[in-house]
N, C-alpha and C positions, 0 to 999 in steps of 0.2 A: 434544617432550615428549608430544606427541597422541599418537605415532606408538611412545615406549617404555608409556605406558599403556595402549595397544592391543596390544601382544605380552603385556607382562603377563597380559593378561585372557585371551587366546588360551591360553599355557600353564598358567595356574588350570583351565582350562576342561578339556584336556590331558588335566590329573594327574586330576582330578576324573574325565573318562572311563577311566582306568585303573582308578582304583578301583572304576568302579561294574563295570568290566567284568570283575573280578580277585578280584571280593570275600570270592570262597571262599578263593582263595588268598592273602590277606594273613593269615588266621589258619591257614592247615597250618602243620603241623609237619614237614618234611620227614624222612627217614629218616637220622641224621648217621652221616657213616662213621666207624666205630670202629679203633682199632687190635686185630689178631685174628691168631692163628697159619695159618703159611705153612699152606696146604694146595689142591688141584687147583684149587677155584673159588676165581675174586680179583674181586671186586665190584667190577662195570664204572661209570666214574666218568662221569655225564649232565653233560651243556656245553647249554643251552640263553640263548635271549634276547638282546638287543641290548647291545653292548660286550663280549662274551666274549672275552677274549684267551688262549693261551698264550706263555709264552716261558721264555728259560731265566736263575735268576737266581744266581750262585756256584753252578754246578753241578749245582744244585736244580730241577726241574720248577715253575713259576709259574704255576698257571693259577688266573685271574679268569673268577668264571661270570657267567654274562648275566644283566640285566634285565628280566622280566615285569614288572611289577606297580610302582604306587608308593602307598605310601613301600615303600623296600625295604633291607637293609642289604647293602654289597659283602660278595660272597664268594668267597675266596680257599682254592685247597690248596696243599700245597707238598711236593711226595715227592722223596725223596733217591733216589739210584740205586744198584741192588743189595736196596732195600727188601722183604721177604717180602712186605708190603701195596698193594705198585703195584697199581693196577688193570692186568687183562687186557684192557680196550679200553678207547677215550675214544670217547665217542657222540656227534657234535654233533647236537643237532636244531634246523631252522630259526633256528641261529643269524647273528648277526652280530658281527664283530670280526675279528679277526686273529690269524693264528700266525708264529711267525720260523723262519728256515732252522734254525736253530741247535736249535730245540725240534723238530723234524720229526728233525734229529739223535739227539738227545737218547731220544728216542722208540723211533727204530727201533734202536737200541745196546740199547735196553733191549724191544726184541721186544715192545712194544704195538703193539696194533691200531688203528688209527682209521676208523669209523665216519662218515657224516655223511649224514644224511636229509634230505630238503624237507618242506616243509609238507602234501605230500600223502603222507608215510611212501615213498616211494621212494627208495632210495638212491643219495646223489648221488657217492659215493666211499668207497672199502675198499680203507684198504692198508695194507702190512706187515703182511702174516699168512705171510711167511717162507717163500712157496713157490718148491718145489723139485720138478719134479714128479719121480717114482722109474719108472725105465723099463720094467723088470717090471710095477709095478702098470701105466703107459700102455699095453704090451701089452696085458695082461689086460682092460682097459676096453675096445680097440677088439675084443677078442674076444666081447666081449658082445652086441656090435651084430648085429644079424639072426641071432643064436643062439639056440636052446631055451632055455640058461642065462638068458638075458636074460630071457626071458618069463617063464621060472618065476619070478625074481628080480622082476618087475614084479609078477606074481600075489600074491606074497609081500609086496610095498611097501603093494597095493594093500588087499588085505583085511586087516593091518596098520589101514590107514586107516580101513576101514568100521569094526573092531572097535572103533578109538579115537573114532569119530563114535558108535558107541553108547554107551561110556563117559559119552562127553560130556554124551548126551542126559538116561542117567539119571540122573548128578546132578544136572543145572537143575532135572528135573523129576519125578523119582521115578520110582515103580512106577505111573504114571499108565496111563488106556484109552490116550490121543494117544500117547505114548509108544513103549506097548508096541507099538500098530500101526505107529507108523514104525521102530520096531525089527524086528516081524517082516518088512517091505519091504525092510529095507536087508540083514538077512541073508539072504534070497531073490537080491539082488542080490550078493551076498557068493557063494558058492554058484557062481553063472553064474562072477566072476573067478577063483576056483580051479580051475573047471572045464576041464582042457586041452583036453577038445572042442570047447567054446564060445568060451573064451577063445585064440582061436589064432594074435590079434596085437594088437600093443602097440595098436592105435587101438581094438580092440574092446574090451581091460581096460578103459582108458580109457572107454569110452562107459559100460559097465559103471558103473564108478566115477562116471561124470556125473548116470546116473539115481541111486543111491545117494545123491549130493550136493544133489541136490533136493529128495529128501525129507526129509535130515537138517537143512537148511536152511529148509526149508516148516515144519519143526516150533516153529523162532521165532516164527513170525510171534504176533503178538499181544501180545508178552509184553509189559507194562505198563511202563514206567520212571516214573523218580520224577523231578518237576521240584519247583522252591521259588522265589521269586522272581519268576514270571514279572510282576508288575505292572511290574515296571521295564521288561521288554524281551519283546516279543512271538517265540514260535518255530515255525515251521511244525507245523501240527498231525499229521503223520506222523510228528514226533519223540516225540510219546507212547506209542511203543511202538516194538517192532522189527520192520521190515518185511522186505520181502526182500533177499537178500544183492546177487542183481545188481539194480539199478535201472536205468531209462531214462533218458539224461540228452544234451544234447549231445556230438554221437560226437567232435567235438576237445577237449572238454574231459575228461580224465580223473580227476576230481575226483569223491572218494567225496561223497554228498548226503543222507546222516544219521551221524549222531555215530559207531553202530555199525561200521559199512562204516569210518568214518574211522579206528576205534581199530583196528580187524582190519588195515588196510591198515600199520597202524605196527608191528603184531605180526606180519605176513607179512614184513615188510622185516627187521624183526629175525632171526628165525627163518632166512630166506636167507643175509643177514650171518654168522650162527653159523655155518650148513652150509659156506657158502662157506670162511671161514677152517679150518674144521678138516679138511672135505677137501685145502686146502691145505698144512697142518702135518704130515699124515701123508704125502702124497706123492702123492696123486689129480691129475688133470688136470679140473676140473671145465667145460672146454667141452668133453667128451669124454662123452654122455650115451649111455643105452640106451633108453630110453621116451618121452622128451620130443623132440622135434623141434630141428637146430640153427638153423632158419631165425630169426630175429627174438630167436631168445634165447642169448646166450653162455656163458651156463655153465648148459647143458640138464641134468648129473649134479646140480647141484645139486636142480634142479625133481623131478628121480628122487627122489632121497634123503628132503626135505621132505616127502614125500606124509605117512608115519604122524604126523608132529610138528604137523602142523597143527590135529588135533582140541585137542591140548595148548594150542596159543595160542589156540582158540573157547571154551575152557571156562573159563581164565581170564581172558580178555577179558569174558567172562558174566555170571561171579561178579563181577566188580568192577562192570561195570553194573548188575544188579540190588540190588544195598545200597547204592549209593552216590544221593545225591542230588543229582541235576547242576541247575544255575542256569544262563542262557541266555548270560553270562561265559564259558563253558567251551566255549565254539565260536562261532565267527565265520564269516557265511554270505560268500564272496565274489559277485563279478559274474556267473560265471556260474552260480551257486547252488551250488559246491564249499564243501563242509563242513571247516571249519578248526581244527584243538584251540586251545585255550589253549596256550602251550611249555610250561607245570607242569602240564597235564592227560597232554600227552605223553609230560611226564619220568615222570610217572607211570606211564601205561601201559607204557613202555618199561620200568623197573626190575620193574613185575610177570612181566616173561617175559623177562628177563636172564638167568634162570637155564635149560637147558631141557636135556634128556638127549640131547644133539648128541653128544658125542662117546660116546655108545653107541651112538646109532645108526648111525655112522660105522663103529665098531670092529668093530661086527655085519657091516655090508657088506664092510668087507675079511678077515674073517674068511672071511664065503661064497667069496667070487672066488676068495680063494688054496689054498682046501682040495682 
């Protein structure tokens, strides 16, 4: 009797922790998906939290989302096949639960994607995205390697990039002095990568684009964040603003160690995931790169590709941090000080940049190659 009034009080204790850790999110309102005509984009459907399952139930896609947070109510979709409204990928994030053969079937019949990240936004698996590579374009790709075309093609990714890290800058922060000084830095460096004198191989763009990326990074620093709550739970005092993008941390632990760096980290995984699959669906080889190196990374075309799209995920990664008022709920420090989302902080940041102009920028590169 001692022994079940003593679990009892353990799991009061439990839920009681969830809540206090979850608090923001027993009151969202999450975004519900609607039924909407067929058209290019289909609104990728987020699986996060414990007990997620898919399966398939009379023919019907079944899937049970996970549990954050308590009290919470189960929730279920249920897409027929053929339906205009399937979503275009299933995202799991640091979920737990189960899938059946039968729904991994189900799935790839109907040419969805699936997704799945770990808690540090790196992807733990992407598949059926339906690739087929096309042997003209595999030509054409390994023709790029130690070619002019390549370079020029690099130059063009890369200042691309710079233009879109200025973008970025001016809107967090206007026509400000800071600003405009690390605007006129980074198009000085801008400048050097278009330069074919200068620029006269892929390590030097690169380097190019490194100092570029410091400054436009350097120009964070400071920026204030809004906390509420903190009486309940105390959060390292670096989390009051945004510090720098690389931090020093234990070199085996790979774990972002502020909020920011953690949300960027789940919007680079995204952002790859997308390049990934749709290089794949036109017919790209994407371990078949021109700029990026293949040692340590398998699909280096991809890492080519991403460079201008990245400014894209910093600025709305940005904008949702600086309006939004985070509670010390919304991240969980582990053992070795790796910064960990809420799964609905995540599901969050992932639906903000679900949406991202991949397949132009796709359409644009094979348009170059083949002309």
């Amino acid at each position: 009797m001692l022994d079940k009034v003593s679990r009892n009080a353990e799991t009061q204790i439990d839920d009681a922790g969830w809540a206090s850790r979850s608090e923001y999110w027993r009151t969202y309102e999450p975004v519900k998906r609607g039924r909407r005509k067929k058209y290019r984009y289909r609104e990728p459907l987020v699986i996060c939290g414990h007990g997620a399952n898919i399966q398939v139930d009379h023919n019907t896609l079944l899937v049970r989302n996970g549990f954050t947070h308590h009290p919470q109510k189960s929730e279920h979709f249920r897409f027929f096949p053929g339906d205009p409204n399937l979503p275009d990928r299933i995202i799991i994030l640091d979920a737990s639960g189960g899938i059946s053969f039968d729904a991994i079937n189900w799935i790839s019949e109907q040419e969805i994607s699936v997704i799945q990240l770990d808690w540090r936004g790196r992807v733990n698996f992407s598949g059926n995205s339906g690739f087929s590579a096309d042997p003209k374009l595999v030509r054409l790709q390994t023709e790029l390697q130690g070619s002019k075309k390549g370079l020029q093609l690099n130059r063009k990714l890369i200042a691309a990039k710079i233009d879109g890290c200025v973008d970025t800058l001016f809107a967090i922060f206007g026509n400000s002095p800071n600003s405009n000084a690390a605007i006129s830095k980074m198009k000085s460096w801008k400048l050097k990568v278009i330069n074919s004198t200068e620029a006269n191989s892929h390590g030097r763009i690169l380097g190019y684009e490194g100092m570029a990326a410091s400054i436009y990074y350097r120009a964070w620093h400071d920026l204030p964040l809004q906390w509420g709550q903190l009486w309940k739970k105390p959060i390292p005092a670096s989390w009051s603003k945004i510090g720098a993008r690389s931090m020093s941390w234990q070199r085996e632990s790979s774990n972002a160690r502020h909020p920011i760096n953690a949300m960027l980290n789940y919007g680079y995984a995204m952002l790859i995931s997308q390049v990934r699959t749709e290089l794949a669906s036109v017919g790209f080889d994407p371990s078949i790169g021109f700029a990026h190196r293949r040692e340590g990374n398998r699909t280096p075309l991809v890492y080519d590709l991403m460079e201008p799209l990245q400014p894209v995920v910093d600025q709305k990664i940005l904008e949702f941090a600086l309006v939004h008022k985070f509670t010390p709920g919304d991240f969980t420090i582990n053992n070795k000080g790796g910064c960990r989302l809420n799964p609905q902080m995540a599901k969050t940041v992932v639906r903000s940049i679900a949406d991202l102009s991949v397949a132009k920028q796709v359409g644009a590169f094979l348009k170059w190659i083949t002309a």
